[in-house]
N, CA, C and O atoms as CSV, one atom per row, in Angstrom:
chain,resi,resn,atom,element,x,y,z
A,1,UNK,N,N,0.832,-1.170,0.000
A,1,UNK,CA,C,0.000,0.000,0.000
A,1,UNK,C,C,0.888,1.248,0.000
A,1,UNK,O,O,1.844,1.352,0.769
A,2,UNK,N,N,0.510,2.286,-0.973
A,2,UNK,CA,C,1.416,3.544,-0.853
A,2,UNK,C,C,1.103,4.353,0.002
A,2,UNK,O,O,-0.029,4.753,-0.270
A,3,UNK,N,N,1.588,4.951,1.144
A,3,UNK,CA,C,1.323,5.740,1.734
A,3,UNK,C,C,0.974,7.240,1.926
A,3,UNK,O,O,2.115,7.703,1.931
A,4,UNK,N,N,0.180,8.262,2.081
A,4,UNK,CA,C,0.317,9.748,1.466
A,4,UNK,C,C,1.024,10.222,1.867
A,4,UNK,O,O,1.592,9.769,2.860
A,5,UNK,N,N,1.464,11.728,1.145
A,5,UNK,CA,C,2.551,12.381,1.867
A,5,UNK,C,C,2.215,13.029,2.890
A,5,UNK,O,O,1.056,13.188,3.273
A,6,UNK,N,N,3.109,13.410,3.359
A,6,UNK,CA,C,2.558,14.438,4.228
A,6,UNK,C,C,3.381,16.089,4.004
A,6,UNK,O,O,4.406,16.360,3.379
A,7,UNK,N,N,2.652,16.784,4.621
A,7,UNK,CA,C,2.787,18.201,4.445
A,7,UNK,C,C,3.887,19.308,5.179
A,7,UNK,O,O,3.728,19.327,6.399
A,8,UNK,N,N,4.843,20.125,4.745
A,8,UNK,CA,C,5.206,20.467,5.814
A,8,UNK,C,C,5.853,22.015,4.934
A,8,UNK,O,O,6.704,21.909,4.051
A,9,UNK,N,N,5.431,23.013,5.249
A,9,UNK,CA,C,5.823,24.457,4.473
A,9,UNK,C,C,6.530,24.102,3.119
A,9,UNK,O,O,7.704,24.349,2.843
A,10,UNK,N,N,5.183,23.197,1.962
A,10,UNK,CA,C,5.737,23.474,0.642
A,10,UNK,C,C,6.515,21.727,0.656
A,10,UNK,O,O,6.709,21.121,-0.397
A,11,UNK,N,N,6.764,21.321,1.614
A,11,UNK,CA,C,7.466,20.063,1.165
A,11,UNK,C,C,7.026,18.604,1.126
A,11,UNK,O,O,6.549,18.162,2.171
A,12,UNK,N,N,7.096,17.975,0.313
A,12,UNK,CA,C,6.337,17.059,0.535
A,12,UNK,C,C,7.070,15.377,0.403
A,12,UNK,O,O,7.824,14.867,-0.426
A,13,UNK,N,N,6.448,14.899,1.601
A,13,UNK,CA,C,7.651,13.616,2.049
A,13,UNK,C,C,6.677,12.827,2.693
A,13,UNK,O,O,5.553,13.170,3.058
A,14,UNK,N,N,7.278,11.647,2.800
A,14,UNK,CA,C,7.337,10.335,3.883
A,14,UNK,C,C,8.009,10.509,5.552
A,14,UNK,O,O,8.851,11.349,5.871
A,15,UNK,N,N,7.615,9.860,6.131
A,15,UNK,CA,C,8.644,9.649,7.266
A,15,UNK,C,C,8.957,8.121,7.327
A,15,UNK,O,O,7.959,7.419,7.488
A,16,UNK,N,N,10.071,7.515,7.238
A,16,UNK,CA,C,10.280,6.123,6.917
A,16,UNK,C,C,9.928,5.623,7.972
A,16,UNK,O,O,9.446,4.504,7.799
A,17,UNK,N,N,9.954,6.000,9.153
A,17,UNK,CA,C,9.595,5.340,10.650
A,17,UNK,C,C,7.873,5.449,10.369
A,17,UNK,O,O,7.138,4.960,11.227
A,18,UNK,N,N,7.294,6.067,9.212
A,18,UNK,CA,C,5.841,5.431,9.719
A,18,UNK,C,C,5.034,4.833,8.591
A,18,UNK,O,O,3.832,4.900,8.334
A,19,UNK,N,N,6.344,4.050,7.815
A,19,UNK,CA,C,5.741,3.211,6.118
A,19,UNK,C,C,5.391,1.941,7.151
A,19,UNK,O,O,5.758,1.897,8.326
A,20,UNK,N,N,4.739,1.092,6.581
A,20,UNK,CA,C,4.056,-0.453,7.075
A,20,UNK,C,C,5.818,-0.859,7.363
A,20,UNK,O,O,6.828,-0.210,7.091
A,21,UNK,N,N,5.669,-2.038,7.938
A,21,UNK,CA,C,6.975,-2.610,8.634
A,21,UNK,C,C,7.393,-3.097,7.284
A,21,UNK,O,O,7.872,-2.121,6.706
A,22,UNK,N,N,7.438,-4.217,6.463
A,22,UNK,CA,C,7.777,-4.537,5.082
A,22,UNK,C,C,8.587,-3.467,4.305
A,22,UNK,O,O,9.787,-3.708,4.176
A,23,UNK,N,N,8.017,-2.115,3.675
A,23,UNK,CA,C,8.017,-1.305,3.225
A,23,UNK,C,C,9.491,-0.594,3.596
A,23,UNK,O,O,10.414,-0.282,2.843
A,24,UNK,N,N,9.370,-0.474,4.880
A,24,UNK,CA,C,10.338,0.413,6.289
A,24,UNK,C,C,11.848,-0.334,5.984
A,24,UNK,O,O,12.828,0.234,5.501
A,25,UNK,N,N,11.771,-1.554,6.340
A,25,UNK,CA,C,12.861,-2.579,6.031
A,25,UNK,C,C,13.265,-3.054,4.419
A,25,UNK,O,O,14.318,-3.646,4.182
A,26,UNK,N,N,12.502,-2.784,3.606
A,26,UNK,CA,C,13.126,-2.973,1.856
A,26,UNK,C,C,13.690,-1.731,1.898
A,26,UNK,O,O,14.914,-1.680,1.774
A,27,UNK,N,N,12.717,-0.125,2.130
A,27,UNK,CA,C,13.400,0.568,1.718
A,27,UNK,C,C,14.579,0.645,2.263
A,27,UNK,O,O,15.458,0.444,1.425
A,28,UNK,N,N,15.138,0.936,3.751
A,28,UNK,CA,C,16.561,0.968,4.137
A,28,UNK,C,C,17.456,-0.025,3.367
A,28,UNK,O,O,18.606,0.374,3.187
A,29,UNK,N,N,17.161,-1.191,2.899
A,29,UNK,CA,C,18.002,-1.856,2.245
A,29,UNK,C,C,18.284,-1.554,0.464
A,29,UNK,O,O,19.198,-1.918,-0.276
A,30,UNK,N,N,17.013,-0.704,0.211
A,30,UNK,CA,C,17.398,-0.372,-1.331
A,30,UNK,C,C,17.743,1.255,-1.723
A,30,UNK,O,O,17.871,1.511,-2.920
A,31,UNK,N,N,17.841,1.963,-1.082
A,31,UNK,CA,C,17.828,3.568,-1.380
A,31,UNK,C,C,19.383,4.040,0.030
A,31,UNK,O,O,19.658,3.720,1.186
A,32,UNK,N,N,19.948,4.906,-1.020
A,32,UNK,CA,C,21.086,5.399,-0.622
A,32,UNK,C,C,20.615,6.209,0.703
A,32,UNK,O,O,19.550,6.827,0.678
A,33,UNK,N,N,21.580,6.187,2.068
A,33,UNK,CA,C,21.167,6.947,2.823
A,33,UNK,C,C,21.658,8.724,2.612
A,33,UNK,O,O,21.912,9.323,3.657
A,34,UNK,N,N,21.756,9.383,1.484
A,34,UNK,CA,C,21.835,10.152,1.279
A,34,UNK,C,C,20.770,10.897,0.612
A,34,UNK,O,O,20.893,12.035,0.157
A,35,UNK,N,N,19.335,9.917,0.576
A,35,UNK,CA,C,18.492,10.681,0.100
A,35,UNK,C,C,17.554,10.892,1.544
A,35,UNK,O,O,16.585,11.642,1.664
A,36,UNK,N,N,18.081,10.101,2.469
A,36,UNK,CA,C,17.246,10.172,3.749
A,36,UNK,C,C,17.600,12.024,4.354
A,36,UNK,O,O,18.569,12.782,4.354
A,37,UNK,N,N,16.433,12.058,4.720
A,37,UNK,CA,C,16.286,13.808,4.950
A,37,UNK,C,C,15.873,13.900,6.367
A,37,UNK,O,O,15.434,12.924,6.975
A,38,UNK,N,N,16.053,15.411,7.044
A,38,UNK,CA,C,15.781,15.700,8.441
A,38,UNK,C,C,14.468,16.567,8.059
A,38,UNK,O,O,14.568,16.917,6.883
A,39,UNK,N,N,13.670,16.876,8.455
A,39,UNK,CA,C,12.941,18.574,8.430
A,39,UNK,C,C,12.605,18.905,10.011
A,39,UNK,O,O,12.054,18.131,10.794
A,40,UNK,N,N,13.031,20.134,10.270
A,40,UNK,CA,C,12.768,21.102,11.448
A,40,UNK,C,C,11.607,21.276,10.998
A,40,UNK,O,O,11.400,21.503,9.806
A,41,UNK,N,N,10.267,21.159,12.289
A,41,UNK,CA,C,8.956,21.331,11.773
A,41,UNK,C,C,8.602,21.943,13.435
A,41,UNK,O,O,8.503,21.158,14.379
A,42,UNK,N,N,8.490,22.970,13.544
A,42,UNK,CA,C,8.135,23.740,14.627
A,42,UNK,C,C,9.218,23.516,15.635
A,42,UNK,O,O,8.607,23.725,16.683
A,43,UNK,N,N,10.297,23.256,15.927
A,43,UNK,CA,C,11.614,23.285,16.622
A,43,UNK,C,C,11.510,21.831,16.929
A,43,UNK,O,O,12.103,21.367,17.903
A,44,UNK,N,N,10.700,21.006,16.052
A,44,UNK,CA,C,11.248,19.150,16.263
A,44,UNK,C,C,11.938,18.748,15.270
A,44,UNK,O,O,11.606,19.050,14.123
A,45,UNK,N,N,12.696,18.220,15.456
A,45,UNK,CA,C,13.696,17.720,14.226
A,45,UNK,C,C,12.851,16.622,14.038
A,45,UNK,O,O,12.402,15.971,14.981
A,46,UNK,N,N,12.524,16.297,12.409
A,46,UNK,CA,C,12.081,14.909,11.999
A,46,UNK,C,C,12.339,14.367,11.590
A,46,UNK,O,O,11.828,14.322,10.471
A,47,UNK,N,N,13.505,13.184,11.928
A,47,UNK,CA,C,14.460,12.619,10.935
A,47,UNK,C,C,13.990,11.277,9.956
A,47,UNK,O,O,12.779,11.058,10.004
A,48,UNK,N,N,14.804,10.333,9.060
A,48,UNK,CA,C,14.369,9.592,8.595
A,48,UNK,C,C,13.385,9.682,7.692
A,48,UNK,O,O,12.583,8.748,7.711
A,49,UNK,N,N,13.137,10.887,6.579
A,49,UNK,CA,C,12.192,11.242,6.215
A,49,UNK,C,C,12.777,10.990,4.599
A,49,UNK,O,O,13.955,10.840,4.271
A,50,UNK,N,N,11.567,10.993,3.711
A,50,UNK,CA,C,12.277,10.863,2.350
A,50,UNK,C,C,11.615,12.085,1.456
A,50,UNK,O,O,10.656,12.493,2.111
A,51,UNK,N,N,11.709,12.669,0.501
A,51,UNK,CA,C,10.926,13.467,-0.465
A,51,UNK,C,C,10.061,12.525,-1.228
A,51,UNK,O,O,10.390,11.621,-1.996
A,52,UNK,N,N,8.815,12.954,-0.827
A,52,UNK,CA,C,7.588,11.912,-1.402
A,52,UNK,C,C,7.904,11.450,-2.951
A,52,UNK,O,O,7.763,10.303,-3.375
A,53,UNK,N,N,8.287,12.407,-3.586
A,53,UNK,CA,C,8.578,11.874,-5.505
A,53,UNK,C,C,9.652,10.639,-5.341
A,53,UNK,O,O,9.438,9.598,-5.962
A,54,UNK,N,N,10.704,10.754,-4.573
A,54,UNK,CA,C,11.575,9.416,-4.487
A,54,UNK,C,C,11.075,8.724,-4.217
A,54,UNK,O,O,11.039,7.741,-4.958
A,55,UNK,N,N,10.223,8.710,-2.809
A,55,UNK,CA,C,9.547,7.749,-2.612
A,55,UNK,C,C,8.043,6.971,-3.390
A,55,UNK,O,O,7.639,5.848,-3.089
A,56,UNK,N,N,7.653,7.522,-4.013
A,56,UNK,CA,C,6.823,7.372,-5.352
A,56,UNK,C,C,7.609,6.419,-6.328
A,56,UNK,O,O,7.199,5.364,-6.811
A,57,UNK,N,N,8.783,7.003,-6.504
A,57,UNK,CA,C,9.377,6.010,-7.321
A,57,UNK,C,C,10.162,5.012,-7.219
A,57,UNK,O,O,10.275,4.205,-8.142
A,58,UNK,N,N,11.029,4.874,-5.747
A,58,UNK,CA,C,10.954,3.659,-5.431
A,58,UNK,C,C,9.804,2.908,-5.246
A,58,UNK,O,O,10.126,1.722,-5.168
A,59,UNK,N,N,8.623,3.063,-5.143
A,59,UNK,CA,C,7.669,2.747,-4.609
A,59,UNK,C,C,6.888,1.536,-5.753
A,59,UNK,O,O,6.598,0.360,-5.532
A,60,UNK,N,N,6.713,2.318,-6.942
A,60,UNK,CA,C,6.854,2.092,-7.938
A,60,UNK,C,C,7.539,1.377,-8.977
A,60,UNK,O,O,6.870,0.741,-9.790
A,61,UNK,N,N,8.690,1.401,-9.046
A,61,UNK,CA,C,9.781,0.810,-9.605
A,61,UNK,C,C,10.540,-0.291,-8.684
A,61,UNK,O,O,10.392,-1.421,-9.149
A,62,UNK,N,N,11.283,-0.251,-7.547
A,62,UNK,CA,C,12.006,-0.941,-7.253
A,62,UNK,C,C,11.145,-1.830,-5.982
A,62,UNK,O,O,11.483,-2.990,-5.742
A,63,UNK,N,N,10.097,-1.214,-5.267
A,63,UNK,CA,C,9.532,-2.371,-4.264
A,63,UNK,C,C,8.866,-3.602,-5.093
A,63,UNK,O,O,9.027,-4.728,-4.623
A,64,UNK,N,N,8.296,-3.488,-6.023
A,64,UNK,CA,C,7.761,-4.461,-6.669
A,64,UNK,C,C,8.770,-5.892,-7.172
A,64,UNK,O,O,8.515,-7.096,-7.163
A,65,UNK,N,N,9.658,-5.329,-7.476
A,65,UNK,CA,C,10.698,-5.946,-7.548
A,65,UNK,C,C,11.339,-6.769,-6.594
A,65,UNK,O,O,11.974,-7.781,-6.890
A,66,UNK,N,N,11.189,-6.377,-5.558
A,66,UNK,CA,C,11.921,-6.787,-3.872
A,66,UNK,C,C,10.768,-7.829,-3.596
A,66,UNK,O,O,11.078,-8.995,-3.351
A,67,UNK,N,N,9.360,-7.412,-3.633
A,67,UNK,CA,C,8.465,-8.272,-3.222
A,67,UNK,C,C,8.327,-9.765,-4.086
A,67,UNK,O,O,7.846,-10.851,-3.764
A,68,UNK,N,N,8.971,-9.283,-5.300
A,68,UNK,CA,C,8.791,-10.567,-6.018
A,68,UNK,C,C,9.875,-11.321,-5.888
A,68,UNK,O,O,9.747,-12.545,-5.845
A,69,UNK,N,N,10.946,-10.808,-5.816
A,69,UNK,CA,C,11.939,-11.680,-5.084
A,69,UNK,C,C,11.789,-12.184,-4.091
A,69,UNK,O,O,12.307,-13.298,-4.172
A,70,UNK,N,N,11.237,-11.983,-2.848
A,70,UNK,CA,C,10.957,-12.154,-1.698
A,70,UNK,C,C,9.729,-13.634,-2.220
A,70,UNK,O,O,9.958,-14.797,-1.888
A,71,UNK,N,N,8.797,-13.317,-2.850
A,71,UNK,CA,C,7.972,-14.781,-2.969
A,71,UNK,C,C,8.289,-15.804,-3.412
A,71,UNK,O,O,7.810,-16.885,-3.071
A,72,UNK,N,N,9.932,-15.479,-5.007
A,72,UNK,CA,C,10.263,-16.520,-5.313
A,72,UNK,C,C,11.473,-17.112,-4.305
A,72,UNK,O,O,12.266,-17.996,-4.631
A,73,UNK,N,N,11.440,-16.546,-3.233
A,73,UNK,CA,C,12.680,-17.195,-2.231
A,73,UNK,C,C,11.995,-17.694,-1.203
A,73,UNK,O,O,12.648,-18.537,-0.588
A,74,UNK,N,N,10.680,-17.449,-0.684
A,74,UNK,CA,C,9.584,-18.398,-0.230
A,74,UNK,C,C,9.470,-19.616,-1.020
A,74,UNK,O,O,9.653,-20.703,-0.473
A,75,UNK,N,N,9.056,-19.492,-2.814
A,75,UNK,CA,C,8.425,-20.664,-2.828
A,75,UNK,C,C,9.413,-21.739,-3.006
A,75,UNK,O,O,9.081,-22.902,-2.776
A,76,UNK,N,N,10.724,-21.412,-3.438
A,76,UNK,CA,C,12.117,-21.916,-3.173
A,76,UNK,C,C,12.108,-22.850,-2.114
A,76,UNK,O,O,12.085,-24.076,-2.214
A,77,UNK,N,N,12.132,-21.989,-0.833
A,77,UNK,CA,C,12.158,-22.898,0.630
A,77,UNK,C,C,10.972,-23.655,0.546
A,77,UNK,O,O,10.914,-24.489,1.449
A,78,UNK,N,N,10.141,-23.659,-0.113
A,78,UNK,CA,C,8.486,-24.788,0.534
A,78,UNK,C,C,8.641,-25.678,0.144
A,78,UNK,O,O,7.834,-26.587,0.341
């Protein structure tokens, strides 16, 4: 499931700490931690955050990919 973005003066992102658990754990393993972002949002730092369009397109492009790997390495083990 894709998650919406959320809002924050003009910017628009994810917070990786609140994608489904699946999601949370492919992405850290497929996306450079240099696209991982902070935003100051009323004097809280919010770290772990991504720019929603990356995340759109990993989302898009490369999870589908992970998940299908992931079933043919299930049906492997059965």
């Amino acid at each position: 499931m894709k998650v919406p973005a959320e809002y924050f003066k003009g910017i628009e992102y994810v917070q990786i700490s609140s994608l489904p658990k699946e999601q949370k754990k492919i992405i850290y393993e497929s996306i450079s931690y240099k696209s991982i972002i902070a935003i100051l949002k009323e004097k809280e730092l919010i770290k772990n955050c991504l720019i929603y369009q990356h995340y759109v397109s990993w989302y898009e492009n490369v999870y589908p990919a992970k998940i299908q790997k992931l079933k043919n390495l299930n049906r492997a083990a059965a």
